[in-house]
Structure formats: C-alpha cells, structure tokens
C-alpha positions as CSV (number, residue, x, y, z in Angstrom):
1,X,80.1,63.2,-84.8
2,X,76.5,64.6,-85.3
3,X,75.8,67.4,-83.1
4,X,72.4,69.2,-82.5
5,X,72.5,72.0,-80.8
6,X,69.9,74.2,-79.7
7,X,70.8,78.3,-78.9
8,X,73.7,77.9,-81.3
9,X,72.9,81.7,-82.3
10,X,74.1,82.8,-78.7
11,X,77.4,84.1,-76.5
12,X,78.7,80.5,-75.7
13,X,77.0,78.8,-78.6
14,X,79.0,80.7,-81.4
15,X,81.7,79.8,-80.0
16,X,80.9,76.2,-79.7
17,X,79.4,76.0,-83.1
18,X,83.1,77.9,-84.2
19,X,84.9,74.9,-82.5
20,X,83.3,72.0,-83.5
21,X,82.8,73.0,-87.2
22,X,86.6,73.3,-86.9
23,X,87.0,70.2,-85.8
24,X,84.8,69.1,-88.5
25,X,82.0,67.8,-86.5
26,X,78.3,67.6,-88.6
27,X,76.4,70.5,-87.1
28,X,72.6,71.1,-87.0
29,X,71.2,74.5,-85.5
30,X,67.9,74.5,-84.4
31,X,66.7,78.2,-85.1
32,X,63.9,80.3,-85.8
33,X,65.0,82.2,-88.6
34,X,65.7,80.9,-91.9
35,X,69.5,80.6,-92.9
36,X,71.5,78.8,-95.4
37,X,73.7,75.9,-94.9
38,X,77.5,76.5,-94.6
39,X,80.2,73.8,-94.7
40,X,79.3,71.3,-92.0
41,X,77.0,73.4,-90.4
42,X,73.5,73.6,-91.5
43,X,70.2,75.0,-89.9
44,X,66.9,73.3,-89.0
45,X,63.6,75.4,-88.1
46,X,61.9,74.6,-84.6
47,X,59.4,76.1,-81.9
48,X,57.4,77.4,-84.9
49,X,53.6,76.1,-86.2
50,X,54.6,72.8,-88.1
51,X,57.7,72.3,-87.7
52,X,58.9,69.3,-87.3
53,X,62.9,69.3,-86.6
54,X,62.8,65.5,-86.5
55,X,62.3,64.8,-89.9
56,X,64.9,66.6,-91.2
57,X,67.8,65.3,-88.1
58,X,67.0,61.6,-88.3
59,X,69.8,60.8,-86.0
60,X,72.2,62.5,-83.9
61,X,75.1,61.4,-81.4
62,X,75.0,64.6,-79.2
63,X,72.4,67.2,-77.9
64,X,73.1,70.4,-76.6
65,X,70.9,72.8,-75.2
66,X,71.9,76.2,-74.7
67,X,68.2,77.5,-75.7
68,X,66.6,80.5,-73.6
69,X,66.1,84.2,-73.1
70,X,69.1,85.6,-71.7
71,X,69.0,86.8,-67.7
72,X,71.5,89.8,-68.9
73,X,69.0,91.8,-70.9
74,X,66.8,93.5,-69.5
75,X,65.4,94.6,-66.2
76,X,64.0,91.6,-64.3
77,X,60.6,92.7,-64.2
78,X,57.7,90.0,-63.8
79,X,57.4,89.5,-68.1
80,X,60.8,89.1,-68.3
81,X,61.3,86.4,-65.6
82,X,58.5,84.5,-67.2
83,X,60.1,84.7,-70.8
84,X,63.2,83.6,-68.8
85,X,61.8,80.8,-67.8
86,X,59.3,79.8,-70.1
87,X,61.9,79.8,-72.4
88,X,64.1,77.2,-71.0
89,X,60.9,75.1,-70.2
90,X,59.7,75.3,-73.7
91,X,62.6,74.2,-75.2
92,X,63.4,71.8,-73.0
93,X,60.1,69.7,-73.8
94,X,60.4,70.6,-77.6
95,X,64.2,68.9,-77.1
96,X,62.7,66.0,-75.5
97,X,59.7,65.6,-77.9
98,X,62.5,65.5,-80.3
99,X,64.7,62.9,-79.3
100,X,61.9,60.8,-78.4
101,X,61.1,61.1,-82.1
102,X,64.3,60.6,-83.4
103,X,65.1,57.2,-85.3
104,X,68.6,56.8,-83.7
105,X,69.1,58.4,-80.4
106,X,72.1,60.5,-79.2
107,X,73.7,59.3,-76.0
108,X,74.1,62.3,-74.4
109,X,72.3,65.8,-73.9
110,X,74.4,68.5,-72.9
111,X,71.8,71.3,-71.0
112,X,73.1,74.2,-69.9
113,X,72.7,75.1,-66.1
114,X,73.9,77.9,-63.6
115,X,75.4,78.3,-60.5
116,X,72.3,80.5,-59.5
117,X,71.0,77.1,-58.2
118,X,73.5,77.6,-55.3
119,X,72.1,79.9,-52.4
120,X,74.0,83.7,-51.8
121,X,76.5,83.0,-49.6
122,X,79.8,84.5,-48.3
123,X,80.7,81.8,-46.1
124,X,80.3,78.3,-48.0
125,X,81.5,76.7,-50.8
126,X,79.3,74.7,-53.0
127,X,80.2,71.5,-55.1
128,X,78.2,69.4,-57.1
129,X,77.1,67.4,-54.0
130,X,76.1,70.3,-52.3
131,X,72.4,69.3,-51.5
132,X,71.3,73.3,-50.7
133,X,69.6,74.8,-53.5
134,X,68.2,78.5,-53.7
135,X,64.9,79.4,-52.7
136,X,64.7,82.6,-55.3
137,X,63.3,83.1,-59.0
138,X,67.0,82.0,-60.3
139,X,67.4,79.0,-58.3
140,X,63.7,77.9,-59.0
141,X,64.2,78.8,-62.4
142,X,67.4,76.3,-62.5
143,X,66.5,73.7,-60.7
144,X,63.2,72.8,-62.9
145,X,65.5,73.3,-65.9
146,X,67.7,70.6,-64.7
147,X,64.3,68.6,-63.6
148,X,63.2,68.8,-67.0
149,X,66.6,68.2,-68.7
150,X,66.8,65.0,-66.6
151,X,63.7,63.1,-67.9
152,X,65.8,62.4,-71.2
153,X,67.5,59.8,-68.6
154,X,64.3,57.6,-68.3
155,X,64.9,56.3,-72.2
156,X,68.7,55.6,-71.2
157,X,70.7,58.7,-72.3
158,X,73.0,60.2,-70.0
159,X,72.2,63.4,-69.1
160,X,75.1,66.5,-68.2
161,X,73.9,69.8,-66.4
162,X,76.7,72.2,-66.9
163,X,75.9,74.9,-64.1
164,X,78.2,77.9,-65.7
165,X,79.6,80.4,-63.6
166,X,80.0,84.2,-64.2
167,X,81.5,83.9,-68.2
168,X,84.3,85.8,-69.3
169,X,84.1,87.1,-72.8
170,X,84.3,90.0,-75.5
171,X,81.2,89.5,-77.3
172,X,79.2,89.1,-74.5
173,X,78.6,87.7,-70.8
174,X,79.4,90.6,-67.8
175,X,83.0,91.4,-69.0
176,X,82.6,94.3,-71.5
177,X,80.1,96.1,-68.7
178,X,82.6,94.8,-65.8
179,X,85.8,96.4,-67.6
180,X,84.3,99.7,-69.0
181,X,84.8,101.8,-65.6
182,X,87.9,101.1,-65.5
183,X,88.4,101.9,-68.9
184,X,86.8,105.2,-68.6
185,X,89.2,105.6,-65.1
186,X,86.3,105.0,-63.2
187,X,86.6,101.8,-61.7
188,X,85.8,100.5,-58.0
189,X,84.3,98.0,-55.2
190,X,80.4,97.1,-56.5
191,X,78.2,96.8,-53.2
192,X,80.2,95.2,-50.5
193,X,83.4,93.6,-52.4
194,X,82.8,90.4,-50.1
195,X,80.7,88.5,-52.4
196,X,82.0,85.4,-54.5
197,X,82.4,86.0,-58.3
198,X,82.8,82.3,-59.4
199,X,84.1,83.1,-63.3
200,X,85.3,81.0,-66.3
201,X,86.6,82.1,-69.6
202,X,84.3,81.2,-72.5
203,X,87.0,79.2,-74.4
204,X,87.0,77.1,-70.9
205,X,83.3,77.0,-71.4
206,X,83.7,75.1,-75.1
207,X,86.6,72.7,-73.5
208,X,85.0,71.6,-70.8
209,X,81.4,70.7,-73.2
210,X,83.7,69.1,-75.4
211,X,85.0,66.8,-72.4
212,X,82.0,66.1,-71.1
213,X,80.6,64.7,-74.5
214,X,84.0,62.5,-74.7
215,X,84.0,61.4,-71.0
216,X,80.9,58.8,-70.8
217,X,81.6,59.0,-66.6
218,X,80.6,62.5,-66.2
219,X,76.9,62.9,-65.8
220,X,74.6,64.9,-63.8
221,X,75.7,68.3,-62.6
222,X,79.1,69.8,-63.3
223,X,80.3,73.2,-62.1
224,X,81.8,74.9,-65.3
225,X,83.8,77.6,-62.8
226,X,87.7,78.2,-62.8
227,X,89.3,76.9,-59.8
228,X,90.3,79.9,-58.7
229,X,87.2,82.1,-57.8
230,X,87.7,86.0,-56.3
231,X,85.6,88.2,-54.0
232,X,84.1,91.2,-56.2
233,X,86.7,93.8,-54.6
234,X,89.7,91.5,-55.8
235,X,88.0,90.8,-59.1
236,X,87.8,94.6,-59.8
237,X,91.4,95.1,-58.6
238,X,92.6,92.7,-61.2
239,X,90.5,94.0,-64.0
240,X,92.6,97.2,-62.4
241,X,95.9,95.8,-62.5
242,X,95.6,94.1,-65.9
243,X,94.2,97.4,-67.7
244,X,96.6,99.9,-65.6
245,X,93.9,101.7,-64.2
246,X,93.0,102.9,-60.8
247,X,90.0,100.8,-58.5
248,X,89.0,103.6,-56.5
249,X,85.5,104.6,-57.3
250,X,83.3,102.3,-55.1
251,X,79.5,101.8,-56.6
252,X,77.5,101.1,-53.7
253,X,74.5,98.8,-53.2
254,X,71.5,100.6,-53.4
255,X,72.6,102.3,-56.8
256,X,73.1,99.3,-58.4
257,X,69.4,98.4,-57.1
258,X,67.8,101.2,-58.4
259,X,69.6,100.7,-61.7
260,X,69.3,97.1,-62.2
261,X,66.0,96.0,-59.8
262,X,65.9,92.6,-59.0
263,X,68.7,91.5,-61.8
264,X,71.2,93.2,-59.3
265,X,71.1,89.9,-57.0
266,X,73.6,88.9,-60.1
267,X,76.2,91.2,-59.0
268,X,76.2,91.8,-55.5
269,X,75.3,88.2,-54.3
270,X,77.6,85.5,-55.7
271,X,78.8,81.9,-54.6
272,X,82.0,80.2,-54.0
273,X,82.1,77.3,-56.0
274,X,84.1,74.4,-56.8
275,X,84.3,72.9,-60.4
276,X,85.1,69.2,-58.1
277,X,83.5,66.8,-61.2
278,X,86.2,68.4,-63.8
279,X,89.4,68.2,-62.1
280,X,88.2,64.6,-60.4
281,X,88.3,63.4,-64.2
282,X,91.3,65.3,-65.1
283,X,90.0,69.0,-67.1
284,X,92.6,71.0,-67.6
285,X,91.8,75.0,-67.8
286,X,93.9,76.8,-70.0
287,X,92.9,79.6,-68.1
288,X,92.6,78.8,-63.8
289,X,93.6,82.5,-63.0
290,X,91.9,85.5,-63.1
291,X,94.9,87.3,-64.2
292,X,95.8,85.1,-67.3
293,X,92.1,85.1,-68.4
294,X,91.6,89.0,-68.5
295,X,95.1,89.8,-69.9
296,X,94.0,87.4,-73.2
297,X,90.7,89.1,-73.8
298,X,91.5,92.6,-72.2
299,X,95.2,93.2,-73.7
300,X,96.3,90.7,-76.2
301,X,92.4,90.0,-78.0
302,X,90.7,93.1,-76.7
C-alpha cells in the first residue's frame, strides 16, 4: 500500500511511519526540510513557494494527516492559538488541493482530531454520537478541522476523524511532564482530581490508524481513547503505584493557571469518553488499563 502522510516528523507520526515501513508499506512524507530517501520511505517537499507535491506522488491508496503546530508547546497566548489553528487549516486545504490533483485517488484520508471537541464535563460521557460540541478556542479549533477534513468526501473518499485522547508516551505527549513529580518524590492531585483524563497509549494510537485504513465501515469520527478512562486523582495514584512513589503533594488550580495560562484548560478540565466505533467493529487494545500502559513505558521501556 502507498501511504502519504503529512506530520510524519511528529510524536505519533514516527511511530506510524516506524510501523508501516515495517510492515513494508511505500511511504511518502510530506515535509519542509530536505531529507534523503531511506528504504521504503521517501520525502516529498510541500507548503513551500512552488512546490508541487503532486507531481512527484502520482497516486496513493491512503492519506494521513497528522500536520499542525502542537497545542503542548508553548503558552497559549493569542499568536500561538492562531499558528495552532492556521496550521491545521493550511494543511488541510494544501491536502485537499492535492488529492484533487492526484491522477489516482486514495480511498481514504485519515485526519487527526481531538477529544477537545467534547465540552468540560465531570458528569457526561461523550461518544461519537454525542451531538454537544465545545464552545472554546479548542473545540472551534476541532471542529472546523474536521469541517475541512470532511470536504474530501464530496469526490467520494471516505473520510476518518480520529479524535485522540490524552496520549501516553516517552518521546512525547503529557507523560514525561505527568510522571516527573513523582519521580522527583513530589507527586500529587493537579486542581480538583475530579476531572476526566480520557488516555491511550501511542502504540494503541498506530493500531487503531492501521484498522481504520483496513476497515472500509469506519468513517466519520472515532474516539481513539482506552476504554478505561480515570479521574486526574486516580491517574496520579497510579503513576504512584506503578513508580513506587508517594501522591501526596497536591498542585492546586490557580498555580497551574499562572504557569500554564489558558493551555491549563488541558489539565484541569477533561472529558469522559467512550472509544464506542472501535470496540462496535471489534479493536482490540493491547493496552485498556491504565496500569498495564504505564508499567510498559514507565518500568520495563522507561
């Protein structure tokens, strides 16, 4: 299978260009920066003056989009939301400029969502037919991404939104910052402990991408959670538990808003949700609990 995939340079699109190369799938990045070919893998420049990725794809069988400025760097000041979501937007179009160009089309893009699109809540739990969306920059942000993403169904290719939870890595996501209190014996409750931390580990992340491109049923938004999401005073307990370290040290609220600004809505509100469209088709996660995900990247791969 040919694969484009755009934002192959980031947390979860290493790892996807890792997998599928493995599985010896044809890769083409779309990047910025000039680099060689290696093995299956090779790298097409796009979003600069004259490029024309196009010429050089000529067909594909799959898109993915992981393309955008991360929401984790950074304070959330008014520049940064606007790279955030120009970002996503420009790519998106450039993506769909493409495939419109392309001689053969894929039959599926992949575009990478978020459960931000979900409102705060400490009460409900969302699935992908929850109707609700969030009214604030993330949700707005999300839901013209998928918007965008969803015009590539008007020439007859099915479209997946993968709305990704809080993900659980080494090399990136919340994890490292989440565990290093505790590994400095300084772990506790952030803000109230009540709010929903709907996680996944990153090598659920890669599965469940790889069966939604083999599944031709699954289309339209999928919850890329675990099934087993924790309120934030459970989920540092665990990191706790797993690292033998004590949860005592609560952080509260209004520090994590003078140190983070707006980008501390990512921590202290949060969202139970469901991942219903992956286990209605039969996903299985290698890792549902918390417990099992943390003790393979904190003790046996730390």
């Amino acid at each position: 299978m040919k694969i484009v995939i755009a934002g192959g340079s980031g947390f979860i699109g290493k790892k996807l260009t890792e997998s599928f190369s493995g599985e010896g799938h044809q890769l083409v990045i779309l990047t910025r920066k000039e680099q060689r070919a290696s093995g299956n893998v090779t790298y097409v420049k796009w979003l600069e003056q004259n490029s024309a990725p196009e010429k050089e794809i000529i067909r594909a069988d799959a898109v993915i989009n992981l393309a955008g400025v991360s929401i984790n760097d950074g304070r959330w000041t008014k520049n940064h939301q606007n790279q955030i979501y120009e970002s996503r937007m420009t790519a998106t179009n450039e993506l769909l400029r493409i495939i419109a160009a392309l001689e053969e089309k894929p039959s599926v893009l992949i575009n990478a969502s978020a459960i931000g699109i979900y409102p705060a809540s400490l009460e409900e739990t969302y699935t992908e037919d929850s109707k609700e969306t969030a009214s604030d920059f993330l949700g707005k942000t999300v839901r013209d991404w998928e918007n965008k993403a969803k015009q590539v169904e008007d020439a007859g290719i099915r479209a997946v939104l993968m709305r990704f939870g809080v993900v659980l890595g080494n090399e990136g996501g919340a994890l490292p910052l989440m565990a290093l209190p505790y590994k400095l014996f300084a772990g506790g409750t952030v803000g109230s402990g009540h709010q929903w931390v709907s996680w996944v580990h990153v090598s659920d992340v890669v599965q469940a991408i790889t069966f939604a491109l083999g599944h031709d049923k699954i289309r339209g938004p999928v919850n890329v959670t675990s099934p087993s999401p924790l309120r934030m005073k459970e989920f540092g307990r665990t990191i706790g538990s797993v690292l033998h370290r004590p949860h005592w040290l609560p952080v509260p609220s209004f520090a994590m808003k003078l140190a983070l600004g707006k980008k501390s809505a990512l921590i202290l509100e949060g969202q139970h949700v469901r991942p219903e469209v992956l286990i209605k088709e039969g996903f299985e996660f290698k890792y549902p609990t918390l417990n099992k995900a943390l003790e393979e990247l904190l003790i046996n791969n730390p």
